[in-house]
MARTIKOL-587731 format. One record per residue (C-alpha): x, y, z; residue number from 1; residue in three letters. Coordinates in Angstrom, 3 decimals, decimal comma, always signed. Layout:
REM residues N
X X Y Y Z Z i NUM aa ALA $
...
//
This chain:
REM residues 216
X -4,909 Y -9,362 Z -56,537 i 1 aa UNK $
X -8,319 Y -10,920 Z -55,700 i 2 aa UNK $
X -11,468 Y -8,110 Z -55,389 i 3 aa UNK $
X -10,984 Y -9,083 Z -51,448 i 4 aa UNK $
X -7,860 Y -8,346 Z -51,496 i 5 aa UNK $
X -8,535 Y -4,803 Z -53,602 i 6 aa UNK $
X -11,372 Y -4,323 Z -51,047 i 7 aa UNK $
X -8,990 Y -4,729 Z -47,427 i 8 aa UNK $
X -6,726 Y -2,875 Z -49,232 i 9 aa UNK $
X -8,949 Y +0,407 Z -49,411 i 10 aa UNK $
X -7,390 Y +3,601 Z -48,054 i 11 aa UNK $
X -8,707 Y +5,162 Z -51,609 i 12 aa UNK $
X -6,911 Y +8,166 Z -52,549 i 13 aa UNK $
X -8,538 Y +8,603 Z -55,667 i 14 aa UNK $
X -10,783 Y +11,776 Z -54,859 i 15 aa UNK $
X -8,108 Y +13,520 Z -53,349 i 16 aa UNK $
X -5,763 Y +12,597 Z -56,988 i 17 aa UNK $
X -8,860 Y +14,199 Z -58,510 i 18 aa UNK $
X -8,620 Y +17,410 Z -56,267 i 19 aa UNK $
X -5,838 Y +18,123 Z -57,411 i 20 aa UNK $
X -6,209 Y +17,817 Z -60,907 i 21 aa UNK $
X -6,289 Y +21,191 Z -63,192 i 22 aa UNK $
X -7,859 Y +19,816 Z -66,487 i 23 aa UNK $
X -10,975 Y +18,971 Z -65,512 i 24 aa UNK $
X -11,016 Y +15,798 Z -64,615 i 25 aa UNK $
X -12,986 Y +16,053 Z -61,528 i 26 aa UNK $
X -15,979 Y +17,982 Z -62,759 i 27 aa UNK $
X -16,203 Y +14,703 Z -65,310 i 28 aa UNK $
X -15,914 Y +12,047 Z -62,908 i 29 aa UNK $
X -18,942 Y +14,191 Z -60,569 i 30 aa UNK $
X -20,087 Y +15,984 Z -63,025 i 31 aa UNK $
X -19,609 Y +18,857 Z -60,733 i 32 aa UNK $
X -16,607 Y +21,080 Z -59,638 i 33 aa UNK $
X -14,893 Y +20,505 Z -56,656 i 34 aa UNK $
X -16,560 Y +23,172 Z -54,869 i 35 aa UNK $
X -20,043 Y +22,162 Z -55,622 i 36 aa UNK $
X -18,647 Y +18,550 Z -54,486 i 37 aa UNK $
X -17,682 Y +20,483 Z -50,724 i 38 aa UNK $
X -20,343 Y +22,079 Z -50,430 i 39 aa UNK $
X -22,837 Y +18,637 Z -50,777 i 40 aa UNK $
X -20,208 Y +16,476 Z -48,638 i 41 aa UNK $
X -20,617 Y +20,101 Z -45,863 i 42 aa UNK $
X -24,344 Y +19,414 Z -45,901 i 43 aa UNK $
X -25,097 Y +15,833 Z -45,582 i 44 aa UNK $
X -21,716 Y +14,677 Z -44,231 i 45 aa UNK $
X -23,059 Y +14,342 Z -40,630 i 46 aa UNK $
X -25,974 Y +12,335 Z -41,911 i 47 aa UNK $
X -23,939 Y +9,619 Z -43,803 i 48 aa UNK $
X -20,936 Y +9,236 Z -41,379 i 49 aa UNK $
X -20,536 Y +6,527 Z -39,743 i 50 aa UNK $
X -18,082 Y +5,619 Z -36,207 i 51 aa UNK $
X -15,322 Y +3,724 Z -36,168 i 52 aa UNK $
X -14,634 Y +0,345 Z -34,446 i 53 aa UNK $
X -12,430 Y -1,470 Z -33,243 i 54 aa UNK $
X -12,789 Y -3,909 Z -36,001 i 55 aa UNK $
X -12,429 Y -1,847 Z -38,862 i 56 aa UNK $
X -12,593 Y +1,961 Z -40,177 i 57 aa UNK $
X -15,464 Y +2,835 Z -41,645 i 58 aa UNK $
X -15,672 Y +4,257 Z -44,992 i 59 aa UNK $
X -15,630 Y +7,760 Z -45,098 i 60 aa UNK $
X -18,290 Y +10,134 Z -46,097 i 61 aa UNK $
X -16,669 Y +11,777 Z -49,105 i 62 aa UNK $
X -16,208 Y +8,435 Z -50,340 i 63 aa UNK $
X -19,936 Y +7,638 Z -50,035 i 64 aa UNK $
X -20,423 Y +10,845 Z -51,690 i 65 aa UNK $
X -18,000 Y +10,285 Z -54,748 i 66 aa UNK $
X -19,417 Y +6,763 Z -55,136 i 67 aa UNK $
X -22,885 Y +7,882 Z -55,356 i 68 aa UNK $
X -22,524 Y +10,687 Z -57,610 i 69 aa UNK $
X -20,259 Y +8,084 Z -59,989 i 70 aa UNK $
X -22,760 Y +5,612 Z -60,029 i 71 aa UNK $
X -25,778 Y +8,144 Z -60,779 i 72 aa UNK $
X -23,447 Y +9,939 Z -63,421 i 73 aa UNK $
X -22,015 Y +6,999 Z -65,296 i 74 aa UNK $
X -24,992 Y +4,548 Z -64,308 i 75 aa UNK $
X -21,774 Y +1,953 Z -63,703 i 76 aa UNK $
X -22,627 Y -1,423 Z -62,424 i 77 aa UNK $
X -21,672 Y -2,284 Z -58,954 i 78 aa UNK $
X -19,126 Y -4,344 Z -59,874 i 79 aa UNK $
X -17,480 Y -1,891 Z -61,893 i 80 aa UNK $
X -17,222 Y +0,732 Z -58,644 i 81 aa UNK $
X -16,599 Y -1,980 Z -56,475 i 82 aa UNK $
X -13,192 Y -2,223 Z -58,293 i 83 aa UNK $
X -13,138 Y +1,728 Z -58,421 i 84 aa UNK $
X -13,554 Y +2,683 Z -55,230 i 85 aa UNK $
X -12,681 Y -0,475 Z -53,542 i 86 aa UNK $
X -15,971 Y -1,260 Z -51,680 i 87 aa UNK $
X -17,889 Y -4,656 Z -51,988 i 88 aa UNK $
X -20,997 Y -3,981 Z -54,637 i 89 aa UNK $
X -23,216 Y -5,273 Z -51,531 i 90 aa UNK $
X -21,695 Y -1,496 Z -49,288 i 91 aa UNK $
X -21,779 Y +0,238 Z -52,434 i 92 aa UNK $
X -25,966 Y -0,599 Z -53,119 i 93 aa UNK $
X -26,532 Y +0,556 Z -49,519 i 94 aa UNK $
X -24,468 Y +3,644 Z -49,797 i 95 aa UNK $
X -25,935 Y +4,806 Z -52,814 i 96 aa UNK $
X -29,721 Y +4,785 Z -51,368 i 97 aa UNK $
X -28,469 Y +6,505 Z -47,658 i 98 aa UNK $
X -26,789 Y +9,061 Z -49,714 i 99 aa UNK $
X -29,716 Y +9,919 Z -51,865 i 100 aa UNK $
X -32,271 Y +10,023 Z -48,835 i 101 aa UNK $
X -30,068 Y +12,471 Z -47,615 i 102 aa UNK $
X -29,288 Y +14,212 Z -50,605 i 103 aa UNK $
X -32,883 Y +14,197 Z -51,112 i 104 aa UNK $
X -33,483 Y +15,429 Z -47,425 i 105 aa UNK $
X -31,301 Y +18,351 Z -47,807 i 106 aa UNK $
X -31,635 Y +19,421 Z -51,314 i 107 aa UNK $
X -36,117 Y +19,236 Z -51,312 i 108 aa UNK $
X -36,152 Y +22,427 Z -50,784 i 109 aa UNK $
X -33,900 Y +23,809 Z -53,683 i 110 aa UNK $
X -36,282 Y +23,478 Z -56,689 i 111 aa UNK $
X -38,384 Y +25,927 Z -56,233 i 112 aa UNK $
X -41,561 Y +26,704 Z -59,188 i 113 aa UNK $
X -41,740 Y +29,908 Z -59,524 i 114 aa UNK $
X -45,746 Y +30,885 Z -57,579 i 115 aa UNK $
X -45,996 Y +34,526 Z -58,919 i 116 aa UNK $
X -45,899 Y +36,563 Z -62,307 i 117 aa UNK $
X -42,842 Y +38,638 Z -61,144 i 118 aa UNK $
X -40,827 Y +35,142 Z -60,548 i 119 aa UNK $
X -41,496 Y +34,102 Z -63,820 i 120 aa UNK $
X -40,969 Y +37,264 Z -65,570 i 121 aa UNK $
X -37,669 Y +37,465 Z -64,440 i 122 aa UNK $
X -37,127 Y +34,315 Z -65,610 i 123 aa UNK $
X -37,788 Y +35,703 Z -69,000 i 124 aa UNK $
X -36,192 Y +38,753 Z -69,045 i 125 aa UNK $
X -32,805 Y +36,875 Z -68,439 i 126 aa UNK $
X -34,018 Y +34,461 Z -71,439 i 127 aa UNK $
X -34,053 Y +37,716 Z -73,272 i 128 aa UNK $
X -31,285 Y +39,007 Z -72,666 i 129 aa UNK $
X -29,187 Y +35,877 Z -72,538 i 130 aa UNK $
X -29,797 Y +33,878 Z -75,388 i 131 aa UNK $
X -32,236 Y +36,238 Z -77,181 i 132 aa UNK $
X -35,346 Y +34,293 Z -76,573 i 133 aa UNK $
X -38,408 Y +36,284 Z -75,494 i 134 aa UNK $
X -41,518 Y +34,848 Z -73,802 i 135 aa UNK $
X -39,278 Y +31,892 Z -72,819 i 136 aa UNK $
X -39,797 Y +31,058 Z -68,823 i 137 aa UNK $
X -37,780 Y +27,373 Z -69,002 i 138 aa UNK $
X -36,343 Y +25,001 Z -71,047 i 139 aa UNK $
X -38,370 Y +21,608 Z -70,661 i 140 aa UNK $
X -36,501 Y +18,228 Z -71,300 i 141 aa UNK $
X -36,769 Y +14,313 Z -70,191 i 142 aa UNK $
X -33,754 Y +11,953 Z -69,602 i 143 aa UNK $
X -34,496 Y +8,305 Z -69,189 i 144 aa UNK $
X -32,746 Y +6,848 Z -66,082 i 145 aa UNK $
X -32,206 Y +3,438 Z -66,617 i 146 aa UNK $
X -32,962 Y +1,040 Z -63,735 i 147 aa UNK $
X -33,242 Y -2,628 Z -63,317 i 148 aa UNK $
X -36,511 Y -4,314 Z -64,370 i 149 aa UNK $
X -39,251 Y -4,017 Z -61,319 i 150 aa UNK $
X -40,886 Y -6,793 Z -60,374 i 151 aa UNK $
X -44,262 Y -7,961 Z -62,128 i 152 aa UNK $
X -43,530 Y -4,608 Z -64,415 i 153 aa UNK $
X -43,842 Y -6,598 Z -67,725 i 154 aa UNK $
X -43,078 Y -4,006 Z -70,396 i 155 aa UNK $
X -44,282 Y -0,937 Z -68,446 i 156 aa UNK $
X -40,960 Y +0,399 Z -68,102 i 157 aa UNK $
X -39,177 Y -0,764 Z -71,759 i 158 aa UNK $
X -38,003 Y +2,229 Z -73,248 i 159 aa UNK $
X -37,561 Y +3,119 Z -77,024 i 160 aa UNK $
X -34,172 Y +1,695 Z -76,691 i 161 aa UNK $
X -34,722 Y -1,139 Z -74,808 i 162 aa UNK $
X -34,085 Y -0,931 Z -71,764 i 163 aa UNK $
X -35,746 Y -0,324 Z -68,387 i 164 aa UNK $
X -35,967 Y +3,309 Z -67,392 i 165 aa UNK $
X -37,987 Y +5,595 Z -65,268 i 166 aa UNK $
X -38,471 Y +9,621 Z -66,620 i 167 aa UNK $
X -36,946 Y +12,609 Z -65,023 i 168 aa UNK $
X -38,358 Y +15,654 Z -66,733 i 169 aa UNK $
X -36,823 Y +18,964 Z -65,786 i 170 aa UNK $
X -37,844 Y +22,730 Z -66,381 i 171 aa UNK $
X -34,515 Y +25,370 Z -66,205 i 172 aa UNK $
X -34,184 Y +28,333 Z -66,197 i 173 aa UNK $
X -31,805 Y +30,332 Z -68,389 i 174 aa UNK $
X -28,868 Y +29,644 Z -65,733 i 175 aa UNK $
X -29,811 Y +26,080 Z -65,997 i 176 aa UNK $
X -31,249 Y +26,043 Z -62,314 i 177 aa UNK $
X -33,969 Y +23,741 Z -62,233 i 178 aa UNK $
X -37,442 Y +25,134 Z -61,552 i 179 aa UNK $
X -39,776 Y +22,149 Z -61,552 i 180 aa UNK $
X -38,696 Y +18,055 Z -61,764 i 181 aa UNK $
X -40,958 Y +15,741 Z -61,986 i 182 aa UNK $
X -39,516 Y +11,807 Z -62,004 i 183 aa UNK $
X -40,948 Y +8,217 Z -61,771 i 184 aa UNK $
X -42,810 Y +8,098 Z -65,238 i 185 aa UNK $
X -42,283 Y +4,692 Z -67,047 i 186 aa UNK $
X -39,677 Y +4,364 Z -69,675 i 187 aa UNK $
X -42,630 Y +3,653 Z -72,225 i 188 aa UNK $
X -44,483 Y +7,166 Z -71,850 i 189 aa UNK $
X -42,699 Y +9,114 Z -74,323 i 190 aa UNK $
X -42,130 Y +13,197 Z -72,814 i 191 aa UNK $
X -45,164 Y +14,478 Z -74,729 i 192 aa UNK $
X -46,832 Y +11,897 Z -72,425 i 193 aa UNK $
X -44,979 Y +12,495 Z -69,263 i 194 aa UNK $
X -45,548 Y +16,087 Z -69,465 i 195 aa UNK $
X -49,343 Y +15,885 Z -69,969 i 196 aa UNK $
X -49,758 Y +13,879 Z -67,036 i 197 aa UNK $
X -47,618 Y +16,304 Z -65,101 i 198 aa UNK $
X -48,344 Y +18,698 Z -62,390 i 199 aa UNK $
X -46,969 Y +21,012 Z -64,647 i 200 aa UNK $
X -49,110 Y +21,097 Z -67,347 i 201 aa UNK $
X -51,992 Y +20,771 Z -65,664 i 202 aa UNK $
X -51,468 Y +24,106 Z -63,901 i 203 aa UNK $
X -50,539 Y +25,617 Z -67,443 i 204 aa UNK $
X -54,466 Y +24,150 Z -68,669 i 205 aa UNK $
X -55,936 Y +25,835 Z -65,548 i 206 aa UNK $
X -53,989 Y +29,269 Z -65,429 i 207 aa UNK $
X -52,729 Y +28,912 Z -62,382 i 208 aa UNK $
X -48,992 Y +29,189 Z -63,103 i 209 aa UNK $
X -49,558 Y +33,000 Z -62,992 i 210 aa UNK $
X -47,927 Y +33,141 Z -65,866 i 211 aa UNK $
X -46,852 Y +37,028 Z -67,010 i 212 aa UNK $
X -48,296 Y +38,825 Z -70,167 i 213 aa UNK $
X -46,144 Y +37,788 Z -73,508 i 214 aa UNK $
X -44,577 Y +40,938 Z -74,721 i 215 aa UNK $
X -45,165 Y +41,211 Z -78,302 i 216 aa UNK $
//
């Protein structure tokens, strides 16, 4: 069967097979659990469905969904979901951006840095009393998100494996909600770097986190 053929032939039933699934399969194909899936596709479902015609169906939105968090789990190529989710890698590249203006539309408003002492002192006491780590108000870490080379870039985004990446640095908390992100940093800036240029740390050189009192 030709990728044409694959591609008229949609009617993908491959989320729903993973619905149903009891071993976890799901959570690793979304790297999230069904219910976290539901609750996105509730929340920007109106934004990224799209009519009918009389033509053709369109595709529909828990499909642009599921291909969208594949792709930014898996970093596939195109071609690779194309096959996958039956969709043409040409759909796929312009589902993937609608569904993360949306995502990003919905979701701005969910990382929230912590403004007052109280906030982050909280933060620490469940540090404490989870993992038996005092004084701690996040856990900081980068993850190089590899991309394709941008134009005129010459070696500003080559990573130290490689390849062309931009920097997503996170802060979490001890339930591993994010507090802070901070992404767009080339691939060459190693974290120490990324964080010093940060919003971040610049607040933690001025005291203006409002940072709480250590407790010896």
């Amino acid at each position: 069967m030709t990728q044409t053929e694959i591609i008229k032939s949609r009617g993908n039933k491959l989320m729903n097979d993973l619905s149903y699934e009891c071993s976890g399969k799901f959570e690793n194909f979304c790297r999230m659990s069904s219910a976290d899936f539901d609750y996105l596709l509730n929340l920007i479902g109106p934004s990224i469905s799209k009519q009918d015609t009389h033509l053709r169906k369109s595709i529909p939105a828990r499909e642009r969904l599921a291909v969208t968090l594949r792709f930014l789990a898996s970093g596939d190529s195109y071609q690779s979901l194309s096959f996958l989710f039956k969709m043409s890698p040409q759909v796929i590249s312009l589902i993937i951006i609608e569904v993360c203006e949306a995502l990003k539309t919905k979701l701005s408003d969910q990382v929230k840095t912590p403004t007052t002492s109280s906030e982050w002192k909280k933060i620490a006491d469940v540090y404490e009393k989870k993992w038996n780590f005092p004084n701690c108000i996040g856990a900081l870490d980068g993850k190089h998100v590899v991309i394709l080379s941008p134009i005129h870039s010459g070696s500003d985004y080559i990573n130290y494996k490689g390849t062309f990446s931009i920097v997503l640095m996170v802060l979490c908390d001890a339930d591993y909600n994010i507090t802070y992100a901070n992404i767009g940093s080339q691939g060459r800036i190693s974290d120490g770097g990324v964080f010093r240029n940060c919003a971040l740390s610049k607040k933690l050189k001025n005291r203006t986190l409002n940072l709480p009192t250590p407790i010896c």
